[in-house]
N, C-alpha and C positions, 0 to 999 in steps of 0.2 A: 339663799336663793328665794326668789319671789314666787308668790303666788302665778303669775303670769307666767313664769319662765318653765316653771309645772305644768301646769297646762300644754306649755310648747313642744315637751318633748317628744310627742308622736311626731308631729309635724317635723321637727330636725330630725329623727330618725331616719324619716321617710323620706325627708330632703336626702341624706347620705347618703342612704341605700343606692336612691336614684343614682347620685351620681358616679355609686362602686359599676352600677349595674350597667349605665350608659358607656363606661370607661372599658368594663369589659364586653360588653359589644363591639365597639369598635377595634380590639386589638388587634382584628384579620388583616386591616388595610391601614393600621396606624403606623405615621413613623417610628424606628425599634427605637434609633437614639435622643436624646435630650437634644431640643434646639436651644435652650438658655443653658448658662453655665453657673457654679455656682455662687459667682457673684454678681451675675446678673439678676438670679431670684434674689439674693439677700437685697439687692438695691430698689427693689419693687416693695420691699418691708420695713426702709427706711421712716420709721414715725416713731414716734415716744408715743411709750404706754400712757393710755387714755385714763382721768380718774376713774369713770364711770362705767358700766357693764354694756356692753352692747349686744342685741339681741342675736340669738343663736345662730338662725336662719343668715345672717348679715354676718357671721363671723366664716363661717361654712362656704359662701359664696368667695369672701377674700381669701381662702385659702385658698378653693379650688381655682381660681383667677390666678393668684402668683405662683403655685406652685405647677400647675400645669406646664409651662414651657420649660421647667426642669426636670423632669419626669421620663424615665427611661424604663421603656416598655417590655420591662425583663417577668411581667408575667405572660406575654404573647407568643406565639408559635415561630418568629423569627429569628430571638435572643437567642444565642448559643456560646454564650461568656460564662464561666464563673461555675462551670457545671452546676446550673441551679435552673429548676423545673418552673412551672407557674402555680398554679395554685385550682386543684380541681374544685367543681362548682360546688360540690357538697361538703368539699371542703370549708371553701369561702364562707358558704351561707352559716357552718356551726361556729365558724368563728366572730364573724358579725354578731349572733346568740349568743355565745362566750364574755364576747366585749360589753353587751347589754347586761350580764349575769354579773360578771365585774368578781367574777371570785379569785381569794387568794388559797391558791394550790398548796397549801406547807402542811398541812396533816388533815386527819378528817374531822379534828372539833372545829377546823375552819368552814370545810366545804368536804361532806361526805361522798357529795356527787363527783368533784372534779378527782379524790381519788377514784374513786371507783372505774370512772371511766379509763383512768390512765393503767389502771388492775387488770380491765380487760382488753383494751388495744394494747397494753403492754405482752399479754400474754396471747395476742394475735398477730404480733410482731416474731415474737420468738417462732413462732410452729411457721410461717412464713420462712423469715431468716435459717432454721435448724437448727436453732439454739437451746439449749437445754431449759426443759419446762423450770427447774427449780432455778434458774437467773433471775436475780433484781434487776429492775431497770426503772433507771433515772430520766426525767424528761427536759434535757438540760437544752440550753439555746442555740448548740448548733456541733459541728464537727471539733470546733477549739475545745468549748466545753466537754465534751466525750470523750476527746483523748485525753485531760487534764484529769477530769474526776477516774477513768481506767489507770493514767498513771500514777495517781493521789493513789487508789487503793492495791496498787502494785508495792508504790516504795512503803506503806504501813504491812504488808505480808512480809515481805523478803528480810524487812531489817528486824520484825517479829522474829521471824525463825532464825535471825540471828542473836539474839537475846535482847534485840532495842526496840522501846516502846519508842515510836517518834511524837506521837499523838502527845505525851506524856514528855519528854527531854527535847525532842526538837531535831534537828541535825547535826549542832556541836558536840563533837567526837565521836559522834554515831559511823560507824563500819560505812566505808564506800560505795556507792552502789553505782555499778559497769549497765548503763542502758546502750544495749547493742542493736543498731536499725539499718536497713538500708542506706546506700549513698543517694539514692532516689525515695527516702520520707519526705513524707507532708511538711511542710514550716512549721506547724501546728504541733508537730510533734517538741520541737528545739521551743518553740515557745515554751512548751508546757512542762517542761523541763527547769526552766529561768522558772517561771510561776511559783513551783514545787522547791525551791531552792535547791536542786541536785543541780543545775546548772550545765550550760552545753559541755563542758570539758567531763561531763559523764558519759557523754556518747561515745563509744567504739563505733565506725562506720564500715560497714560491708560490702564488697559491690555488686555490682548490679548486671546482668543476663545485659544481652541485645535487647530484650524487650524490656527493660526498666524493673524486673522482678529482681528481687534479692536475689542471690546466689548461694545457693540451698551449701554446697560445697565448703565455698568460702566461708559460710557463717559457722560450720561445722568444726574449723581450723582455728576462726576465731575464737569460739567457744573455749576448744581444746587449749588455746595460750590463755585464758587470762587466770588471774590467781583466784584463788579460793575466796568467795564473797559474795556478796547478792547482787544478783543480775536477774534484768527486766529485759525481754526481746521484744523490741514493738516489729509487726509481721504488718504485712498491706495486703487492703484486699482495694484493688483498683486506683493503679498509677494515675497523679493528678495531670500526667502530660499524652501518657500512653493507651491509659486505660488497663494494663498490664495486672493480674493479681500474684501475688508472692504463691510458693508452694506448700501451701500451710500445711496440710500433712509434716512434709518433710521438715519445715520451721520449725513446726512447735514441734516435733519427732525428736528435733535435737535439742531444742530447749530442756525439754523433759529431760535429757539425759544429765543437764548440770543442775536441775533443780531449780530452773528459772521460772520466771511470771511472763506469761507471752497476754502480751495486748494489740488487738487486732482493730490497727485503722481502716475503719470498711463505710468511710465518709458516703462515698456513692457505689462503690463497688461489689457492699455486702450483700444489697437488692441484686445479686445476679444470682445471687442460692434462692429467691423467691421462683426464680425460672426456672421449667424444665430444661432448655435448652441451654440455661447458661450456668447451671448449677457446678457444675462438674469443677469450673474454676474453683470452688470455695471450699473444696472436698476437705475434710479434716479440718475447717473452721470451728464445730461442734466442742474439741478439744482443748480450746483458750480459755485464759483466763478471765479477759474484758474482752469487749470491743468498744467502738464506737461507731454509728452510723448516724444518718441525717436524715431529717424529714422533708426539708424543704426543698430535696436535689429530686430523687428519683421516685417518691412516692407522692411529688407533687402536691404538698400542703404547706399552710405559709408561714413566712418568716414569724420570729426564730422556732424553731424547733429541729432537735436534736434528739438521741437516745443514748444512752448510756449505759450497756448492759455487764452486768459482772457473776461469774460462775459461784461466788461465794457471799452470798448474800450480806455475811456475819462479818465479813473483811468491807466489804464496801461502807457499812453502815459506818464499821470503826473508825473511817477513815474519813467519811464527811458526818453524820450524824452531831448533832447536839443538843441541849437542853438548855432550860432556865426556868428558873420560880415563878415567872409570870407568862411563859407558854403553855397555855389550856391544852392541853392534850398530849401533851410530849410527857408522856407517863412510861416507867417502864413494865415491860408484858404488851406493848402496843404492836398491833401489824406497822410492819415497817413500810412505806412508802414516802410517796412527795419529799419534804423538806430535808427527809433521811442520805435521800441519794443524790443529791446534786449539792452547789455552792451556795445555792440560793434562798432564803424566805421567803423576802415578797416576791411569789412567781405567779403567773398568769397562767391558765389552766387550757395547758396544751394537750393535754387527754379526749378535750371533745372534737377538737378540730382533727385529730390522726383518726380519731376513731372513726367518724365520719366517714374520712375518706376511704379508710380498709372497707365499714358497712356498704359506700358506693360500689367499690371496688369487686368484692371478693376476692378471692385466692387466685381466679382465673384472671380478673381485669389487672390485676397486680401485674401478673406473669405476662398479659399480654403488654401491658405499656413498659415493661423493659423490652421486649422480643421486638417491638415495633420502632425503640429506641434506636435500637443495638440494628433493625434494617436500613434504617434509613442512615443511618451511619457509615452503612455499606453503603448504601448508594452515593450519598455524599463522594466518597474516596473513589468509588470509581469513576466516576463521573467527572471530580478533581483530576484525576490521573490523566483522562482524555483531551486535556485544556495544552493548550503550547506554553512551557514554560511553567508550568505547574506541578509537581510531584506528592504524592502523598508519602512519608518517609515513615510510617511504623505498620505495623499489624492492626490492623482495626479489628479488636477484638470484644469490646462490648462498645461506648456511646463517644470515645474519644478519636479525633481526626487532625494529625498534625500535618498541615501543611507549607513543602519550602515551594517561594515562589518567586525568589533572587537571594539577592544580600543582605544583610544586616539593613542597609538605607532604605531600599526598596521594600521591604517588609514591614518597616516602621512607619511609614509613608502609606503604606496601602492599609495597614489596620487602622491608624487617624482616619482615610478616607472615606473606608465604609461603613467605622461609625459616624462619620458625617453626611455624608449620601444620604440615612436614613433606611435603605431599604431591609438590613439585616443590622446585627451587634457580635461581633464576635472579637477577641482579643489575641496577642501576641505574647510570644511564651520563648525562652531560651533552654532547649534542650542539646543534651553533648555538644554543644558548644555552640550553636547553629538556630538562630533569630530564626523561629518560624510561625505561623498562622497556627491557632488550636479553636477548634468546631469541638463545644461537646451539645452532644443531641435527648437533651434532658426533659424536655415539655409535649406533657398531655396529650398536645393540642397541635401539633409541629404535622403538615401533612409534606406527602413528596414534593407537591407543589413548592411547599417553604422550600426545602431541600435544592429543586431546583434554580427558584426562585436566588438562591444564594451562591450556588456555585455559578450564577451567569453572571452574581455581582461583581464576584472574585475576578473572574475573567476577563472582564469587561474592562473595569477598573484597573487592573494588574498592566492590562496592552495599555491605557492610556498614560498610567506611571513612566512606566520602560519609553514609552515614545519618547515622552518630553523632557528624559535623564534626568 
């Protein structure tokens, strides 16, 4: 790097800022979807690498020039795809600091501050959550990672307590282990299963209540058949189609009785025990073994971030932790955090940016951007329900809204057209069998207006479809 290009750096800094800052000013009145696709950006990038360095300012400009017509404005109040939030301000700005700080999060002779930070919004997450003060928690990159690392240190207990180190022999001829989950889990979960090598043919499937919840009964009968051996019950907290949480009490009630490891996918759903109003769903969450939740859904901070929390500190470590001769600080007698609990080394230090957002936030603002979530959600639905040819088909019971609004064609036709339209983003989802619309109402920033602003797209759009068959 040159002399000159030191000098530059305030100046680029300042340039980005701007144009993070210009980008989210506008997201009230921007189009939600992408007008380029993604091979119309890559064709605007069409050049061979230049010998020579080109000034920062002049690289900043070419990105924001090509990548702007590809740019889907899923941190703005109209996005409702993906159940993923935007990114609150105080958020934003410690992560821009973060990105400047440039630290790597794997222990504390790296960066004392980025554990630290992750020490205390981890342990502001938990008394949020109801989680038990003495849980580790891992700052992993999102919902996949959290289920992966809770069931990493599920299959290292279970097949312990059956006399197999896996850590140490691996899976070949290690004792079988039965993960038993609803018929309505996460994908997430079957990934992380393949990852782990227990592989999907270790799932036993459950099914599922009207409202997409395990069936506390069924899982009971399940339990009761299978043979003697180590089993893992992953339990949900908030259906990715329904919004629906399992009956953890009764889950893990039965669990407990064969001696199982209960891991609790609580992607977006687990932020409903942060609410008074919505806590009740989560009742006997307290009692698991992991969970896993996500930062960038409903507490609105930015990608990737995830949490990974485990009731046995000394099981999680065993199960991801490691060492090496030339890792400064991976000494044993060390507080266990960062690199101990997730997949990852080189990680970026997503402790300042959550913390952030709880300090913006408090207890209270927490509670209120789920409860304001979880209204307008209502209103959505009923509002949908009022439309001709429109029905909302589940319980809207925290920030999910599935709606039928024809057939399979008609449905597929109308979620292409309102991400094209531009005025909102929302996607299409197959539940019990039946191609329908899914609204999740995840952002900040989202007022009734948006709310309404989208059910008149729906409507609007839906009669022009059906008109023209």
């Amino acid at each position: 790097m040159t002399d000159a290009s030191q000098d530059d750096i305030r100046s680029a800094i300042t340039q980005a800022a701007g144009v993070a800052a210009d980008y989210r000013e506008g997201l009230r009145e921007a189009r939600v979807g992408a007008v380029s696709s993604r091979a119309e950006v890559a064709s605007t990038l069409e050049v061979e690498l230049q010998d020579g360095p080109i000034p920062a300012a002049d690289v900043i400009d070419e990105l924001v020039r090509a990548a702007g017509p590809g740019l889907t404005s899923t941190a703005g109040p109209r996005y409702f795809g993906f159940v993923t939030g935007g990114t609150l301000d105080a958020a934003l700005a410690a992560e821009i600091v973060a990105a400047g700080w440039d630290q790597c999060a794997f222990n504390e002779a790296l960066s004392p501050a980025a554990l630290a930070f992750e020490d205390v919004a981890g342990r502001w997450l938990k008394q949020l959550l109801g989680l038990p003060a003495s849980a580790s928690v891992g700052f992993v990159t999102g919902g996949q990672a959290a289920n992966t690392v809770g069931l990493a240190a599920g299959r290292w207990h279970v097949l312990h307590r059956h006399g197999w180190d896996v850590g140490r022999d691996g899976l070949n001829g290690a004792p079988s282990i039965r993960v038993v989950a609803g018929v309505e889990r996460h994908a997430t979960i079957d990934r992380a299963l393949r990852l782990l090598g227990l592989g999907e043919r270790a799932l036993v499937e459950v099914r599922a209540l009207s409202s997409g919840a395990m069936d506390v009964t069924a899982l009971v009968r399940t339990l009761d058949a299978l043979a003697a051996g180590p089993v893992i019950v992953c339990a949900q907290a908030g259906n990715v189609n329904t919004g629906a949480c399992d009956d953890l009490a009764g889950v893990i009630a039965a669990a407990r009785a064969v001696g199982a490891w209960v891991h609790v996918d609580g992607a977006f759903g687990l932020w409903a025990a942060a609410s008074p109003q919505t806590a009740y769903r989560t009742t006997g969450l307290e009692r698991a073994d992991s969970w896993a939740c996500d930062g960038h859904k409903w507490l609105n901070v930015p990608y990737d971030t995830g949490y990974a929390f485990c009731a046995h500190p000394e099981v999680h470590a065993s199960a991801l932790a490691y060492t090496a001769s030339y890792l400064t600080g991976q000494v044993a007698g060390r507080t266990l955090g960062g690199g101990d609990f997730v997949p990852e080394s080189s990680r970026r230090a997503r402790g300042f940016a959550t913390w952030a957002a709880l300090r913006s936030l408090g207890r209270l603002g927490v509670a209120a951007l789920v409860d304001r979530c979880c209204a307008l959600a209502q209103r959505a639905a009923a509002s949908l329900d009022g439309l001709d040819g429109v029905d909302v088909v589940n319980d809207v019971v925290l920030n999910q809204v599935l709606v039928r609004v024809g057939d399979t064609d008609l449905t597929n036709r109308l979620e292409q057209t309102i991400q094209r339209e531009g005025t909102a983003w929302l996607g299409a989802t197959t539940w019990r069998g039946e191609r329908l619309l899914r609204l999740s109402v995840s952002n900040w920033s989202t007022t009734e207006d948006d709310i309404d602003a989208v059910v008149a797209t729906i409507g609007r759009l839906r009669d022009e479809l059906a008109a023209a068959g």
